[in-house]
N, C-alpha and C positions, 0 to 999 in steps of 0.2 A: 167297716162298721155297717151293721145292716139295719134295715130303713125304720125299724119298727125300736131300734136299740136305743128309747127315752131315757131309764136309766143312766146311759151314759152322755148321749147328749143333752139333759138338766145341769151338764155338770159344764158346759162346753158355750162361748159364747163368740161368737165372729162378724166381727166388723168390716166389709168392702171397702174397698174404694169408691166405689160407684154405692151415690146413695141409693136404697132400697124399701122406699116406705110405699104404702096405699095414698094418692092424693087424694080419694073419695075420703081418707077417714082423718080427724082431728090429732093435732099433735098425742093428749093422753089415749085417744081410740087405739092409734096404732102402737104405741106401746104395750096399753091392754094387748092386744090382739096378740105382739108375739112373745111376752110375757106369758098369759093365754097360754101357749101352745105348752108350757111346763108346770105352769102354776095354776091347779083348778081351783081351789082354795079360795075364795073370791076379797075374803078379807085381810086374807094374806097379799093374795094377790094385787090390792088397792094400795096395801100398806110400801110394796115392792115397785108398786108406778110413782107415787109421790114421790120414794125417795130416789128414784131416777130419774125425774123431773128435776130435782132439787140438784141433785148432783152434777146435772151438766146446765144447770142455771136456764128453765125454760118454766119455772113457774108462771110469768105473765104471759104466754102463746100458748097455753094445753089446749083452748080452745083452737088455735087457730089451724088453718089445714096448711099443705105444705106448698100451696103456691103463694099462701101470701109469707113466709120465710125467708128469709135471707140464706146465702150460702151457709154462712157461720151457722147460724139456726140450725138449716138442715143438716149440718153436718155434729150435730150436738144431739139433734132425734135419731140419725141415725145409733149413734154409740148407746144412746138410753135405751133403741129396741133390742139392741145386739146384748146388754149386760142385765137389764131389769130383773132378770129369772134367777140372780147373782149366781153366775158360774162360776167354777172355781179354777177354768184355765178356759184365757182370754184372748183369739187373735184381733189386732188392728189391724189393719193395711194401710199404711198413709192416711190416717185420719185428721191432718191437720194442712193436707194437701186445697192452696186457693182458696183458703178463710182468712180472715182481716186479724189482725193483731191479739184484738181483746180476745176475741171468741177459739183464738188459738194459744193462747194464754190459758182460757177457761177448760179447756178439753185438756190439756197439757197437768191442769190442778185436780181434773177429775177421776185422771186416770192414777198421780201417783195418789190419790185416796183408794182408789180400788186394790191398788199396791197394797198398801199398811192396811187396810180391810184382811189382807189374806190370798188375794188373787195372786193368780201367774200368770204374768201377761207375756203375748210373742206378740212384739213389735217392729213393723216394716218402717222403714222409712229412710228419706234420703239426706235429711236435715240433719246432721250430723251434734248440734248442739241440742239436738234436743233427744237425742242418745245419753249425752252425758250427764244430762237434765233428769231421767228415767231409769234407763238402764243399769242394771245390776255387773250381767255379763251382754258381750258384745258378738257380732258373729261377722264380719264384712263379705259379700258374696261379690262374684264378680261373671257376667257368665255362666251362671248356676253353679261357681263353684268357689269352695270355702276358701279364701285366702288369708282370715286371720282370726284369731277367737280368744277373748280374756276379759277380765278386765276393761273400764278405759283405761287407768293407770299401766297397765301393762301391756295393752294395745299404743298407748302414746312413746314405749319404751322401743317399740319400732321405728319410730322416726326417726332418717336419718342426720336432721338437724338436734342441738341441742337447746336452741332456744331463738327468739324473733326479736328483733329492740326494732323499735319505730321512732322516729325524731321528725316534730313536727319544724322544719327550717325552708325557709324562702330562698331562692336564689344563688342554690349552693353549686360553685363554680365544680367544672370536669374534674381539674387536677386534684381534690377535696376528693370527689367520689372515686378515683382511683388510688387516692393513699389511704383510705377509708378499707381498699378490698384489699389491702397488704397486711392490715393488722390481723395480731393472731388469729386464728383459728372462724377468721371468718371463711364465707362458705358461698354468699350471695351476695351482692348490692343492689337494692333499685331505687330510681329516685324517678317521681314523677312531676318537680315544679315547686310541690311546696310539703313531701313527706317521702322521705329515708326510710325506706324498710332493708334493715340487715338480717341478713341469716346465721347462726353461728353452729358448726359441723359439732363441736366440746367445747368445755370451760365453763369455770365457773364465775370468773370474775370478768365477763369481755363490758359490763355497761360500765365497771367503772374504768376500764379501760379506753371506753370510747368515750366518755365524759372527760375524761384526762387529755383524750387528743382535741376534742372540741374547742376545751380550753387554753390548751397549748396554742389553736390555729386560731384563737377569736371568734369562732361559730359560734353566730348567736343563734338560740333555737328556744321557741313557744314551748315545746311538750317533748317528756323522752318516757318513756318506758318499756318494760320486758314482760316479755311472756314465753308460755313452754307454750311446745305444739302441741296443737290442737287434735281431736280426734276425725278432722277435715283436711289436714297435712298429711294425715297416715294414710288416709281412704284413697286422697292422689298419689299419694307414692304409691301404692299398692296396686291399684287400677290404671295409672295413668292419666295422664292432662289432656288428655285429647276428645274431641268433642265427641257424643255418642248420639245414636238415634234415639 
């Protein structure tokens, strides 16, 4: 792309990881400003600041500059400079990377509005729930290189487990957790003190299976439930458990 090519980059909007604003200039200044660099139109232009203000929830700071901010904050100005100009194809990079809950809730609600607006966003990140939270299709890289792509429904169809059951139980003796790894089609056992996480390789019926031996052996237990793998059981089986730099 060459450096003068506005046409194409009005259309084009990207989000760092490292935030990137002017600290000289106020929350709405620096939106102006790179808003600004596509939008001459100046009452276009104002109409395209408020509603990126509003979008990433920083109506009461447009005054404010970016040292008096919070992380959250600033990482909500940054996505407002990056999209104001509304582009119609949208990189993030980990934008919800060491923000506090709410504010990562809020970025997370702003971005699928951009979505149903029309945009297309390419989204980095390593949080796996919040792929399946956003994302349409999936890409898993590993190493710079592509190890799976669909779906999450059809990325989750990789996993070599077919399902997780958790049972909240106190005090549950060895020989329990060793006729526990005999029943069908289980895969895993682990017990840490006072919760049972099983793994199951296929099947469809292993909880009521396991509720039947429960009952059979008198386990008493607080809480059971099931669930399928997640799209953070795929990412390790795929890349591996081992710790990285």
């Amino acid at each position: 792309m060459k450096p003068d090519a506005y046409d194409i980059k009005s259309k084009i909007g990207v989000v760092f990881q490292d935030v990137a604003v002017f600290e000289e200039l106020t929350v709405y200044e620096n939106i102006d400003y790179f808003c600004g660099l596509y939008i001459k139109n100046r009452e276009i232009r104002k109409q395209y600041i408020e509603e990126a203000i509003k979008l990433v929830g920083l109506e009461e700071f447009s005054k404010f500059r970016p040292k008096q901010l919070s992380g959250g904050l600033l990482r909500r100005l940054n996505i407002a400079c990056g999209i104001a100009h509304k582009p119609q194809l949208i990189f993030l990079d980990e934008p919800t990377v060491a923000v506090d809950p709410q504010s990562r809730n809020n970025i997370l609600d702003g971005i699928k509005k951009l979505r149903e607006d029309g945009a297309t966003i390419i989204y980095t990140t390593h949080y796996m729930e919040e792929v399946e939270i956003i994302c349409d299709r999936v890409i898993i890289l590993d190493k710079g290189k592509i190890l799976a792509t669909g779906t999450c429904d059809e990325l989750k169809e990789l996993a070599k487990i077919e399902e997780k059951v958790t049972v909240e139980v106190n005090e549950l003796e060895q020989v329990y957790i060793s006729q526990i790894k005999e029943l069908t089609n289980v895969d895993e056992v682990k017990y840490n003190g006072n919760t049972l996480l099983i793994t199951y390789k296929k099947g469809k019926n292993n909880l009521l299976e396991l509720i039947d031996y429960l009952k059979r052996e008198t386990i008493k237990y607080s809480k059971i439930y099931s669930e399928r793998p997640t799209l953070n059981d795929v990412f390790l089986e795929l890349t591996g458990k081992e710790l990285r730099d």
